[in-house]
LUMMIBA-838950 format. One record per residue (C-alpha): residue in one letter; y, z negated, x. Coordinates in steps of 0.001 Angstrom, whole numbers, padded with zeros to 6 digits, always signed. Each point is the difference from the previous one (the first is absolute). Last residue first. Example, Ala and Ser with C-alpha at 12.3 -4.5 7.8 and 13.67 -1.06 7.14 Angstrom:
2
s-001060-007140+013670;a-003440-000660-001370;
//
This chain:
507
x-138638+047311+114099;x+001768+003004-001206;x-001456+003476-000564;x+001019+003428+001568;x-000616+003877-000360;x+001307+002990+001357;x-001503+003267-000543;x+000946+003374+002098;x-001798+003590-000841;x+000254+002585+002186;x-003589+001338-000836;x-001415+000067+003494;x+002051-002422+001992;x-000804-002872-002090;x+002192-002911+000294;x-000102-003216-001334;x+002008-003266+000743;x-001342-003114-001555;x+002839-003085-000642;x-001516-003397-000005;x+003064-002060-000589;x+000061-003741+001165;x+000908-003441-000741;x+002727+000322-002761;x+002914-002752-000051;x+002002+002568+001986;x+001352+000961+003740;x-003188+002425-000251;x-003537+000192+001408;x-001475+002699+000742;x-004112+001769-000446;x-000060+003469+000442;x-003013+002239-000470;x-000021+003071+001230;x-001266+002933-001058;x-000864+003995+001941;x-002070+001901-001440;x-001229+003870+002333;x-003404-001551-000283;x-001764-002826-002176;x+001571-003680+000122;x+000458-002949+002277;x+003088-002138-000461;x+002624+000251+002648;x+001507-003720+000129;x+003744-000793-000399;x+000968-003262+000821;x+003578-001957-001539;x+002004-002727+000819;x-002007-002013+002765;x-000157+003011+002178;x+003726+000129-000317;x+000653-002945+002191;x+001208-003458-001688;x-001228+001250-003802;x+001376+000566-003144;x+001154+003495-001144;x+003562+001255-001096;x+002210-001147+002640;x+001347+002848+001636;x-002370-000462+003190;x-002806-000091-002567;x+000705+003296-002060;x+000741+001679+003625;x-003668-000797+001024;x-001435+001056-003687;x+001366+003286+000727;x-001090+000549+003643;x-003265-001230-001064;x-000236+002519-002557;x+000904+002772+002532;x-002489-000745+002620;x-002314-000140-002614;x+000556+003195-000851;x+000307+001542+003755;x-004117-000698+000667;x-000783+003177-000677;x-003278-000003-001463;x+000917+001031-003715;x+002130+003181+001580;x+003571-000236-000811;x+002323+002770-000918;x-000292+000381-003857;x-000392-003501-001478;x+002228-001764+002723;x+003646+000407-001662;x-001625-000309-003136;x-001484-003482+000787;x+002734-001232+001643;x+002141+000865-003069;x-002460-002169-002208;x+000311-002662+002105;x+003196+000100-000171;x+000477-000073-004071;x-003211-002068-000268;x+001747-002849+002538;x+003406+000209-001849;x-001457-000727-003038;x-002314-003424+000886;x+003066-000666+001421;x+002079+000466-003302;x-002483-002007-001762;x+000062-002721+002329;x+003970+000012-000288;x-000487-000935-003550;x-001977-002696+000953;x-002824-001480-002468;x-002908+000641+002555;x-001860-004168+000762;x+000916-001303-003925;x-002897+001297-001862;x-002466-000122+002981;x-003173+001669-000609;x+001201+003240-001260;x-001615+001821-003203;x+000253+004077+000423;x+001865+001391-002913;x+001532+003191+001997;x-001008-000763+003646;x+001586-001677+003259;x+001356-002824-002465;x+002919-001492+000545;x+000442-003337-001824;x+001678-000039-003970;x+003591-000709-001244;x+001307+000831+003739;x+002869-002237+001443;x+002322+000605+002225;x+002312-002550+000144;x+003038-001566-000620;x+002062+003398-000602;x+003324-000912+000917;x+003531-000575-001547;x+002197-001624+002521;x+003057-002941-000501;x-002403-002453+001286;x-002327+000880-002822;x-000663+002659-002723;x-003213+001188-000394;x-002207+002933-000562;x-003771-000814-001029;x-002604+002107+001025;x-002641-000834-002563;x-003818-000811+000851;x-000699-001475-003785;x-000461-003553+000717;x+001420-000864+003229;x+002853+002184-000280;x+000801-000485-003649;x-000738-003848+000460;x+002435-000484+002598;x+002903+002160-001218;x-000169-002295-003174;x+000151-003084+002157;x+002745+001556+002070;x+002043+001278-003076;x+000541+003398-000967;x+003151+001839-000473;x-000066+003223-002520;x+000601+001496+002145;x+000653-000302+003610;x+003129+000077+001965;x+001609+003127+001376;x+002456+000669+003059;x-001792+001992+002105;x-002476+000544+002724;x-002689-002631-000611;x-000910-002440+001808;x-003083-000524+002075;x-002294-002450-001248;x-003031+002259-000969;x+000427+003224+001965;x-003284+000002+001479;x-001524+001190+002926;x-002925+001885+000267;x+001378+003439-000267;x+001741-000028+002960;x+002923-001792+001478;x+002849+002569+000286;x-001633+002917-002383;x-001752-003024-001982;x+002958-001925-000694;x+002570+003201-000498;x-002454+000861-002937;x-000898-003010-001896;x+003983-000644+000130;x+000407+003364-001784;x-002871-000854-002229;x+001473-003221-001316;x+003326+001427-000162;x-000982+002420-002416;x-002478-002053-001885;x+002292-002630-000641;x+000553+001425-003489;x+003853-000170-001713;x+002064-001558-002511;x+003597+000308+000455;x+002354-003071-001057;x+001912+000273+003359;x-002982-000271+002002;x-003886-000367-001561;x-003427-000004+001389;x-003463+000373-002227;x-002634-003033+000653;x-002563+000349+000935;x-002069+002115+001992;x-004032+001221-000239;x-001539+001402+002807;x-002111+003010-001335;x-003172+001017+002097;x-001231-003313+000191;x-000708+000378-003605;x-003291+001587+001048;x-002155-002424-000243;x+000997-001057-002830;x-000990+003312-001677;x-003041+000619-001126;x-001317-003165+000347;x+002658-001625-002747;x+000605-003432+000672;x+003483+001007+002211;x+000624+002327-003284;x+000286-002534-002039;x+002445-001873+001969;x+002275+002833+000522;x-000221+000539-003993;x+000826-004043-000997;x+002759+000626+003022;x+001799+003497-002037;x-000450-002087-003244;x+001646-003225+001208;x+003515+002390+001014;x+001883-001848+002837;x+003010-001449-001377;x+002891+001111-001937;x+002328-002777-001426;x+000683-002410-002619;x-002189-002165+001989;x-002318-001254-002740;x+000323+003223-001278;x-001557+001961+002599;x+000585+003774-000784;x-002084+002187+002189;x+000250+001392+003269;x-002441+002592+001815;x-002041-000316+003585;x+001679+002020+003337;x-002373+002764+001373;x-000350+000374+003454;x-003111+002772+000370;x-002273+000558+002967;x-001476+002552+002299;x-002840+000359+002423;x-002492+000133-003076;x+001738+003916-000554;x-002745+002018-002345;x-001666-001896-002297;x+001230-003479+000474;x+003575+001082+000009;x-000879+002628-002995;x-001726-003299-002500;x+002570-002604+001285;x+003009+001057-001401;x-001331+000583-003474;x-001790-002953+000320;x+003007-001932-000035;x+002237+001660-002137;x-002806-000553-002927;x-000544-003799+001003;x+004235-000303-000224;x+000001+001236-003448;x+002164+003330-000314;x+003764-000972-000979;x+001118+002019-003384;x+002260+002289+000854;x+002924+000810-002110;x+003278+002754+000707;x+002917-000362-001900;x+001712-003619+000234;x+003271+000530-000525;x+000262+001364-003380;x+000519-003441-002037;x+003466-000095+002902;x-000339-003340+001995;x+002695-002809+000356;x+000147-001232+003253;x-000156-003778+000742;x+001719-002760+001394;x+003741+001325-000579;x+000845-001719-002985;x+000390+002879-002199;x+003132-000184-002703;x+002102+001739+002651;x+004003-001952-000051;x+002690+000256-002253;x+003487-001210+001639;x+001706+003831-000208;x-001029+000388-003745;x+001784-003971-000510;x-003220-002520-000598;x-001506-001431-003346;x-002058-002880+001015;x-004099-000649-000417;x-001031-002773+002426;x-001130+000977+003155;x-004414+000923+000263;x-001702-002553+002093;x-001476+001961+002850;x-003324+000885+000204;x-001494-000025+003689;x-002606+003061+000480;x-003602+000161-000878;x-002056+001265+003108;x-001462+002712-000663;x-001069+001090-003507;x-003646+002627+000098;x+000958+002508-002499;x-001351+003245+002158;x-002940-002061+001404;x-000241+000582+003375;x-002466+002849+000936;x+002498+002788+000441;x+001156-001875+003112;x-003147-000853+001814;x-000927+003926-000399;x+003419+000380+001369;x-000484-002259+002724;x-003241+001974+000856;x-001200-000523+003853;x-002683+001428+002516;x-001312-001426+003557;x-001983+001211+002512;x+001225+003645+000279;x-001017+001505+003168;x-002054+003256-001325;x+002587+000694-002785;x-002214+000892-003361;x-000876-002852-001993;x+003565-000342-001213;x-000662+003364-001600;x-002791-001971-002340;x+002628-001916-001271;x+001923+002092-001702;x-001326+003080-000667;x-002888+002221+001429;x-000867+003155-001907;x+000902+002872+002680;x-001417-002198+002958;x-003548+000635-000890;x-001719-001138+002890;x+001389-003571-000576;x-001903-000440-003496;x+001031-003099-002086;x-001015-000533-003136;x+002147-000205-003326;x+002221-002896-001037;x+002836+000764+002096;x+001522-003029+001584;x+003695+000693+000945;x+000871+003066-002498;x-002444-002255-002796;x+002405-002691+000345;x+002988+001656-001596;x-000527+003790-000410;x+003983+000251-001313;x+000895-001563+003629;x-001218+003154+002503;x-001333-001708+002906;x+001353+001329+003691;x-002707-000796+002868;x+001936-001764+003128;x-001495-000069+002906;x+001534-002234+002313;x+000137-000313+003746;x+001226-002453+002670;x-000625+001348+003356;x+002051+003235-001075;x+003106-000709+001211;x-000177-003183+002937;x-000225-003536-002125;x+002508-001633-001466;x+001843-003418+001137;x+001619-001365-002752;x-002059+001482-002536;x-000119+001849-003652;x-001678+003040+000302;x-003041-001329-002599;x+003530-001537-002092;x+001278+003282-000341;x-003519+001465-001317;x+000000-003053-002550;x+003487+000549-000920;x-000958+003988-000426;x-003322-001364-001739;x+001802-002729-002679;x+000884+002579-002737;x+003041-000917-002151;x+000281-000945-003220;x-000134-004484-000476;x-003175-001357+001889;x+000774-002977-002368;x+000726+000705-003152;x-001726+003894+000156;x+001036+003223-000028;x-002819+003129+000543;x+002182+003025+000458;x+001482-001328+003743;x+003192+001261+000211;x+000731+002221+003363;x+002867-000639+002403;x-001833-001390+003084;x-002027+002819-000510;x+002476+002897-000103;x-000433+000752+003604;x-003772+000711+000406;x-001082+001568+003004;x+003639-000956+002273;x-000522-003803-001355;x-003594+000069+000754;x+000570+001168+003649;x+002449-002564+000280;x-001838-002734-000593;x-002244+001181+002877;x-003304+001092+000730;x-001361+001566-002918;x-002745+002221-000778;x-000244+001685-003832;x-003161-000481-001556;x+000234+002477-002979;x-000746-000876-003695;x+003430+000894-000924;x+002359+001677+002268;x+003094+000411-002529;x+000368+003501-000012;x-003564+000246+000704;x-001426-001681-003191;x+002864+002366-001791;x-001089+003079+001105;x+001997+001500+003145;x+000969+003831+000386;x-001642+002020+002328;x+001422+001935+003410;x+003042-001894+000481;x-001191-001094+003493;x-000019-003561-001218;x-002611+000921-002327;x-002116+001689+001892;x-000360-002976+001969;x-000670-002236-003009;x-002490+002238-000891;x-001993-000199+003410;x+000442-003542-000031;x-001486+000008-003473;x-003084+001840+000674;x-000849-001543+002950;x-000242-003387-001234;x-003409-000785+002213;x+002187-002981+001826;x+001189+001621+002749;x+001747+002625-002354;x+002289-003125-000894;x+000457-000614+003586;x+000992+003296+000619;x+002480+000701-002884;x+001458-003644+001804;x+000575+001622+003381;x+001393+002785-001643;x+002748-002003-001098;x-000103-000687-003954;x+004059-000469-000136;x+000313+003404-001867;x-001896-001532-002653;x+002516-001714-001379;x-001837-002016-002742;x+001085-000520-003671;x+001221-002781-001185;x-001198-003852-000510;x-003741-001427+002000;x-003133-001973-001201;x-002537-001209+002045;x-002627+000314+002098;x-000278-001261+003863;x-002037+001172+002581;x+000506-002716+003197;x-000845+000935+003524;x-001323-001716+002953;x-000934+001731+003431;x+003177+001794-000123;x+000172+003208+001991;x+003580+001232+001416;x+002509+002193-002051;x+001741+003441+000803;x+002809-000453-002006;x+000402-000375-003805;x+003898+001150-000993;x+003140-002547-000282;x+002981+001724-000996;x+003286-000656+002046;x+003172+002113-001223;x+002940+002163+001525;x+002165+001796-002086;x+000481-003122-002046;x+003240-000740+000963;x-001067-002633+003066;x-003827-001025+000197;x-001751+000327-003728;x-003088-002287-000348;
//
């Protein structure tokens, strides 16, 4: 923004930014190179924060004009990059609104859907102070296609040189939530029709004056070069981006979880797209499968895609941005299910109430709807219950299939976890200050709302379980604003060998 002649000009620049309890990693795809003279030195340390040492220390050299930059840093690939404002993107990355997607397709047509999705996460009428709402976003390089988002090889945290794609969305300590609309883009089918357009009835044939003659299109569709399409990817099956997802969350980050919006297909009887059969035969085959359906909480499944002014576009962004203002105002227990959405889009393809019904009911799909002159997410629904552990039967099918149950169940190992560390090294196992400080926590989650109970002691009770010396565990029964019972959460501390375990089943 240029004030007067140009000699004086605004430029946005990180600031000094508060904590957020919430944060969203998302990967994607991005145009141009990067300006790295907008990384602020606040954001070269957050990026060292993570165990990425190496490359904030490069990227500092860098700007000092002491080494030139490779390519992957030129353009900041493979790098979680913090973000707290739509204008700290813009300043980072100015040629993205401007970039051609290389992958083309009939419907998500050539441009990348992250830097809309990233605008859309900002998107609000009444935002949040800087640096409350955060976003990592991790830079995918397109020519890799899927395997830059989901890398096919195992994960291993401690060696931060090799991780890629996903696996660096593991990384930020307060991240609950990650997102992929370009992995959702690249996945529709790159000759999928939309919606055919009205054919006119072509004027009879008449010889015309030069200055009379008028285009021989008809204005309803665009005539494509042979050479247009240039880059192919051939859509991964839905079971394979599934437990690809799944395997490193469970592994290393069970706190998190995934939105990931379901794939189109041709529906003739329509003559339009409609929600691909193959992508639900594999969700439902993979809710029989032990070894993973109980796990699929992990990933809440959306549908369908949004479009405005004939753009196609994933939810996801919005989705997560309204995830995030809800639980930094409300908490992480509340849902945003209901609430419209902040923009101008409708839903696509549209989907009927009886049809809406049965993918919600049958499948555990988030369904996004248009009604009242709103487009909301009707619920959220999980395609399979919470379970405390990786393919671990639960009694009641139907009792934990909240999305915002998952992201409580989250919150409470991310904080618990930081109590623990703040206590591990200057607490003795008989001072009696730790519980003191667990019931101060579980107090302030029932005066905001998130436990059950008249009084707090009917909420939640912590008991000191016996165990050898210099151990300290609790065990924590509570009882949340949700369809569960109770949580059995065991605290454990040993003074001796520093260690900290945290475990919990459901009842």
């Amino acid at each position: 923004m240029y004030l007067a002649d140009q000699r004086v000009f605004a430029q946005a620049r990180a600031s000094v930014q508060q904590t957020a309890e919430f944060e969203v990693v998302m990967l994607g795809h991005c145009g141009g190179k990067a300006d790295l003279s907008q990384l602020h030195t606040n954001t070269l340390a957050e990026i060292s924060a993570l165990g990425l040492v190496e490359q904030a220390e490069a990227l500092k050299r860098i700007q000092k004009g002491e080494v030139e930059a490779t390519e992957q840093q030129q353009y900041l690939y493979d790098i979680p990059i913090p973000i707290v404002s739509l204008a700290d993107f813009q300043v980072l990355f100015p040629q993205a609104g401007r970039w051609k997607a290389a992958y083309k397709s009939e419907l998500a047509a050539d441009y990348f859907w992250s830097p809309n999705a990233i605008a859309d996460f900002f998107n609000e009428t009444n935002p949040l102070a800087t640096g409350i709402k955060k976003l990592w976003f991790i830079r995918v390089a397109e020519a890799k296609g899927q395997n830059g988002f989901l890398p096919e090889v195992l994960c291993n945290l401690t060696d931060f040189s090799s991780l890629k794609g996903l696996h660096l969305a593991l990384l930020p300590p307060n991240a609950g939530l990650i997102v992929m609309p370009d992995l959702e883009r690249i996945q529709i089918p790159q000759q999928l029709e939309g919606i055919p357009r009205v054919r006119l009835e072509n004027p009879e044939p008449a010889f015309l004056p030069c200055s009379q003659k008028q285009p021989m299109d008809d204005g309803h569709r665009e005539r494509r070069n042979n050479d247009e399409m240039l880059m192919t990817i051939t859509p991964w099956e839905t079971k394979k981006i599934i437990a690809n997802i799944m395997e490193p969350i469970h592994r290393y980050r069970p706190d998190m979880q995934c939105l990931w919006t379901l794939g189109l297909q041709y529906q003739a009887s329509r003559g339009a797209p409609s929600i691909s059969t193959d992508a639900l035969k594999d969700l439902k085959t993979l809710r029989t499968d032990s070894r993973y359906s109980q796990g699929l909480h992990r990933i809440q499944f959306i549908f369908p895609y949004l479009r405005t002014d004939e753009l196609l576009y994933s939810a996801s962004g919005l989705l997560a941005g309204q995830i995030t203002s809800q639980t930094e105002r409300l908490g992480a227990w509340r849902s945003i299910a209901g609430i419209a959405l902040a923009d101008n889009c409708l839903p696509f393809p549209v989907i009927d109430h009886r049809a809406a019904a049965q993918l919600r009911e049958t499948h555990g799909l988030g369904i996004l709807v248009y009604q009242g002159g709103r487009t909301y997410l009707d619920d959220e629904r999980l395609a399979s219950p919470y379970s405390p552990k990786f393919g671990q039967a639960v009694a009641d099918d139907s009792a934990q299939r909240s999305g915002e149950f998952v992201r409580f169940m989250g919150f409470l190992q991310r904080q618990l976890l930081r109590l623990g560390e703040r206590i591990l090294f200057s607490l003795d196992p008989l001072d009696p200050r730790p519980k003191l400080l667990l019931e101060q926590f579980f107090n302030r989650l029932h005066e905001l709302g998130a436990l059950r109970g008249g009084v707090a002691g009917q909420a939640y009770s912590i008991e000191q379980v016996a165990s050898e010396e210099n151990v300290l565990k609790y065990e924590i029964q509570i009882a949340p604003a949700f369809s569960i019972d109770r949580i059995r959460l065991s605290f454990s501390h040993q003074q001796g060998e520093n260690n900290l375990s945290l475990n919990w089943e459901g009842f």
